[in-house]
Structure formats: structure tokens, C-alpha cells
C-alpha positions in Angstrom: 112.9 116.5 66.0 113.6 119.6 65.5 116.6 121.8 67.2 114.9 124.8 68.4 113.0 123.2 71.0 116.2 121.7 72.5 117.6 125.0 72.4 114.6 126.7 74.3 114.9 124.5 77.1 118.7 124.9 77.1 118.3 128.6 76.8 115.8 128.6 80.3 117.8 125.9 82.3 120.9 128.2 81.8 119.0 131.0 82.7 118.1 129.7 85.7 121.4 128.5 86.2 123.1 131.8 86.5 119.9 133.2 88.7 121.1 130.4 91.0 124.9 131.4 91.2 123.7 135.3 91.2 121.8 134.3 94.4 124.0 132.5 96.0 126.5 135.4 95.9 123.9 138.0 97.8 123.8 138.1 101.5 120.6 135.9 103.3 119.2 138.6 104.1 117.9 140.1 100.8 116.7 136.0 99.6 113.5 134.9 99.7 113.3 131.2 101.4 112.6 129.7 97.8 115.8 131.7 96.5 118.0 130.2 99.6 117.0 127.1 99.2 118.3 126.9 94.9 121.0 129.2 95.6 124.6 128.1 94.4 126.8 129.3 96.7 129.8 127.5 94.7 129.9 126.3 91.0 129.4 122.2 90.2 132.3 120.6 88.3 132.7 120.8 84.6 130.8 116.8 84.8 128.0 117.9 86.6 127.4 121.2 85.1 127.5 119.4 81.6 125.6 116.8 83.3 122.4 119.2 84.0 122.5 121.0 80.8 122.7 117.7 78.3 120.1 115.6 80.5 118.2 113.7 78.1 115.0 113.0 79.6 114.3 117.3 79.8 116.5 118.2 77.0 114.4 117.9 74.3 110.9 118.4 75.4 111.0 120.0 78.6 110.3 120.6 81.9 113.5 122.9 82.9 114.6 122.8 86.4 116.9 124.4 88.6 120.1 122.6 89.0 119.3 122.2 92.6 116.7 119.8 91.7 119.2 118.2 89.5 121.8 117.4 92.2 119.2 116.0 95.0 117.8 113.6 92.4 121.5 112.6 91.0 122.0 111.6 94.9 119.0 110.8 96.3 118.4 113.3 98.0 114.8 114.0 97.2 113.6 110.9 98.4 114.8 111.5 102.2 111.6 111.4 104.4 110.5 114.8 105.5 111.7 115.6 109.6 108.6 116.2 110.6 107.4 112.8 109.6 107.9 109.7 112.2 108.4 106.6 109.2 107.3 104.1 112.0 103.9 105.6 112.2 101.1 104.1 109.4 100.1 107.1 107.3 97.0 109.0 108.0 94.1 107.2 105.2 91.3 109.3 104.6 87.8 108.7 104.8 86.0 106.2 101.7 83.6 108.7 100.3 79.5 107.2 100.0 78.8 107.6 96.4 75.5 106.0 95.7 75.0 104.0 92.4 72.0 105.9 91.3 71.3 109.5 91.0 67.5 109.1 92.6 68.7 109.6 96.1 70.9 112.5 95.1 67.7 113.8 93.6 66.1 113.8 96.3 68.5 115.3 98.2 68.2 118.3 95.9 64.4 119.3 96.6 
């Protein structure tokens, strides 16, 4: 394994880290919806910041995320159902498709 791909990834998760902290020290007003919603409006402890940069799973081949993502997945976060979405109510299934076995009636469907 070699060292400079671990430091690529380092290099763009800390990039994206300090675009986070810059954000979260403009006003609402200026943000973008995607930029308020990664904004770090207060720096992570010395644990967790060391915590997102050394992750193992990303650190040597990628993908780098924001440390946002980081922090709902450390507590769970991520996996809270949606509020739009009733969790007693059976999922909408969609439709079997008809594929025949053959090509001959898609054939003739053709001409």
C-alpha cells in the first residue's frame, strides 16, 4: 500500500473539513441548503476530529466525506426514518414488469 493515496484522501477530507467550519461561520443567508445542512457551526473534540480524519474504512482508498456524514453515522443518526414517512404504513411495491421468454413476440411488436 502505498502512502500517497492515504494522503490524497486525507488532504480532501480536510479540505472539506475547513469548507464546513468556514460555512458555519457565514450568516444563513448567503448558504445554500446543502452548505447549511454540513455546516460546522462549532468545532468536534480533539476524539472526534481525529476520529474522522484516521477512519480506516475511507482512509486508505476513499470515498471522502464531510464530517457531517461522519457524526450522523457515529450516532445513528442516518438511519432515522424520514418525517414525511408514516413507518406503520407497508411501503409502496411497484409493478412486476411482463418480460416474455422469447424475443418472437417482441418481434412482432416491432413491425
Amino acid at each position: 500500500v502505498d502512502i500517497t493515496g492515504a494522503q490524497m484522501v486525507l488532504v480532501m477530507k480536510l479540505s472539506a473539513f475547513c469548507w464546513n467550519v468556514a460555512d458555519g461561520q457565514l450568516p444563513d443567508e448567503v448558504l445554500s441548503d446543502f452548505q447549511k445542512d454540513r455546516a460546522l457551526c462549532e468545532l468536534p473534540g480533539i476524539l472526534d476530529y481525529a476520529g474522522y480524519t484516521l477512519f480506516f474504512p475511507s482512509l486508505f482508498a476513499g470515498p471522502a466525506f464531510d464530517y457531517v456524514d461522519y457524526r450522523r453515522w457515529v450516532d445513528t443518526s442516518m438511519f432515522d426514518m424520514p418525517p414525511n414517512v408514516d413507518p406503520s404504513k407497508k411501503p409502496p411495491s411497484r409493478k412486476k414488469r411482463k418480460i416474455p421468454r422469447s424475443g418472437t413476440p417482441a418481434t412482432f411488436k416491432a413491425f
